[in-house]
TORKOL-4160 file (C-alpha; in steps of 0.2 Angstrom, whole numbers, padded with zeros to 4 digits, m for minus):
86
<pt num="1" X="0584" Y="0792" Z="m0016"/>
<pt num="2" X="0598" Y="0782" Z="m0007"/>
<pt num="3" X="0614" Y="0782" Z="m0009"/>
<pt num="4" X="0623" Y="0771" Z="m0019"/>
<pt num="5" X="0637" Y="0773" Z="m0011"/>
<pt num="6" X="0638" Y="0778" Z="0010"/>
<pt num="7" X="0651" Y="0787" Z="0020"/>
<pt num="8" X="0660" Y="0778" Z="0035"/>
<pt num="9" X="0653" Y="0794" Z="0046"/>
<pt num="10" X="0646" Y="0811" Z="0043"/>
<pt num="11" X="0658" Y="0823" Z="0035"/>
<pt num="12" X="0672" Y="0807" Z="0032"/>
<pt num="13" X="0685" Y="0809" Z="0022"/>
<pt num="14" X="0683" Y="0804" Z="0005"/>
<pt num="15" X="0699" Y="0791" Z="0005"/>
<pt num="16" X="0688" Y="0781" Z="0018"/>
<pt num="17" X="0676" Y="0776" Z="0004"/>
<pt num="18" X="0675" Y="0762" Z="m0001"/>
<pt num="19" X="0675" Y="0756" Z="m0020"/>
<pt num="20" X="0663" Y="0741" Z="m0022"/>
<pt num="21" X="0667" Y="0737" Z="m0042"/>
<pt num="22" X="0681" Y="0746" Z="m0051"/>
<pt num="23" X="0675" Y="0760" Z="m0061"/>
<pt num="24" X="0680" Y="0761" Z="m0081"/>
<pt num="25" X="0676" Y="0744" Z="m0086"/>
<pt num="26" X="0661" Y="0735" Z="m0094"/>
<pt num="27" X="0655" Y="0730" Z="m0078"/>
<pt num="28" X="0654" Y="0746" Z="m0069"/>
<pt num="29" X="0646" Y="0753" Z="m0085"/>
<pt num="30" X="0632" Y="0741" Z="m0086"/>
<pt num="31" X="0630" Y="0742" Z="m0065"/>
<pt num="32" X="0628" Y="0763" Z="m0070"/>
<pt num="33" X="0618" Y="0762" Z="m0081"/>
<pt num="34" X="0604" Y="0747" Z="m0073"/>
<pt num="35" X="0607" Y="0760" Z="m0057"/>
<pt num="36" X="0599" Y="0773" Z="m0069"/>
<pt num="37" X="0587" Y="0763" Z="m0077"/>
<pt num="38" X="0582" Y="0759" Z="m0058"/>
<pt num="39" X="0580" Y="0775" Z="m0050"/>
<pt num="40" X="0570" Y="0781" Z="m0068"/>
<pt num="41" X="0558" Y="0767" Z="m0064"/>
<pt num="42" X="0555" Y="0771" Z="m0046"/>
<pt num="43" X="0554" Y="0788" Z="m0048"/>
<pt num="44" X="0540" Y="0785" Z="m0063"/>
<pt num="45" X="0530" Y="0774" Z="m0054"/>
<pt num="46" X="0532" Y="0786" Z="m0037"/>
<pt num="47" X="0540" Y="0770" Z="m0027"/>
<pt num="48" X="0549" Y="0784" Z="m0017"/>
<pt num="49" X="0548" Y="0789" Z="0000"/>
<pt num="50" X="0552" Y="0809" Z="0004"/>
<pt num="51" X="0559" Y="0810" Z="0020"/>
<pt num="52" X="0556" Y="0829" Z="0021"/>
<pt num="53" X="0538" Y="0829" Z="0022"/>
<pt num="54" X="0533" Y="0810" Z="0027"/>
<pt num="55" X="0524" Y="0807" Z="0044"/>
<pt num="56" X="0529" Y="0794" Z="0057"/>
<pt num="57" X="0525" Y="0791" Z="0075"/>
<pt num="58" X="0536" Y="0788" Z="0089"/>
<pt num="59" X="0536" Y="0767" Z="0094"/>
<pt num="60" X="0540" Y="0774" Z="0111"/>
<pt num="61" X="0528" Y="0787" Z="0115"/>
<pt num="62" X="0516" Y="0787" Z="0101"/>
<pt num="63" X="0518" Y="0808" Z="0097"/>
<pt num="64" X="0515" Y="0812" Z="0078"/>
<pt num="65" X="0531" Y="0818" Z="0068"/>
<pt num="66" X="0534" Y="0826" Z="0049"/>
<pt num="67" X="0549" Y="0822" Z="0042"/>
<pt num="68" X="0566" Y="0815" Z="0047"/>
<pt num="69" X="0570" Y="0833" Z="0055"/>
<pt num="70" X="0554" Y="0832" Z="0066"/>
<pt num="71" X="0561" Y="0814" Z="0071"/>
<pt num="72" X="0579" Y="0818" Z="0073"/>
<pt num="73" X="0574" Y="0833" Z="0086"/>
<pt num="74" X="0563" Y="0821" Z="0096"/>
<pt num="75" X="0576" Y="0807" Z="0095"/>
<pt num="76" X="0591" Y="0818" Z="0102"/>
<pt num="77" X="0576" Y="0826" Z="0115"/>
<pt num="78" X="0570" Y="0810" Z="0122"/>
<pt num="79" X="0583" Y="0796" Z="0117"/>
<pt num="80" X="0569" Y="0786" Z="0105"/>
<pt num="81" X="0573" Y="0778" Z="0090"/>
<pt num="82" X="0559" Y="0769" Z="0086"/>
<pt num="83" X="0548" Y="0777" Z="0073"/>
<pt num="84" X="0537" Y="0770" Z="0060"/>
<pt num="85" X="0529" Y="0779" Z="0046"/>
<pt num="86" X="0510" Y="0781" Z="0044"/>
């Protein structure tokens, strides 16, 4: 699933992050809970993507990849960041 919340760089520290709505509240608890009731939803009707095992293909160079590994190596091998899934 995606975050919900994102970090301003790989391995920041947690007092970079930044607090959309207060936590504590109603508000925040009814944003909680629809967040839940959300990703139940997506996850019963399979309206998830898994990144481990999905297969794209370069926009570049066309190659076949599995997974955001697969792309990740090819992106730092050959500078592509162009990929779409099939």
């Amino acid at each position: 699933y995606d975050a919900l919340a994102l970090a301003a760089f790989v391995d920041a520290p947690e007092e970079l992050d930044v607090t959309i709505h207060e936590l504590g509240n109603a508000q925040a608890s009814e944003v909680e809970r629809g967040a839940a009731r959300l990703v139940e939803a997506c996850h019963q009707a399979r309206a998830f993507t898994d990144t481990a095992n999905f297969t794209l293909r370069c926009g570049v160079c066309l190659v076949g990849l599995k997974g955001e590994k697969e792309a990740l190596v090819h992106a730092k091998a050959t500078g592509h960041q162009n990929f779409q899934e099939y």
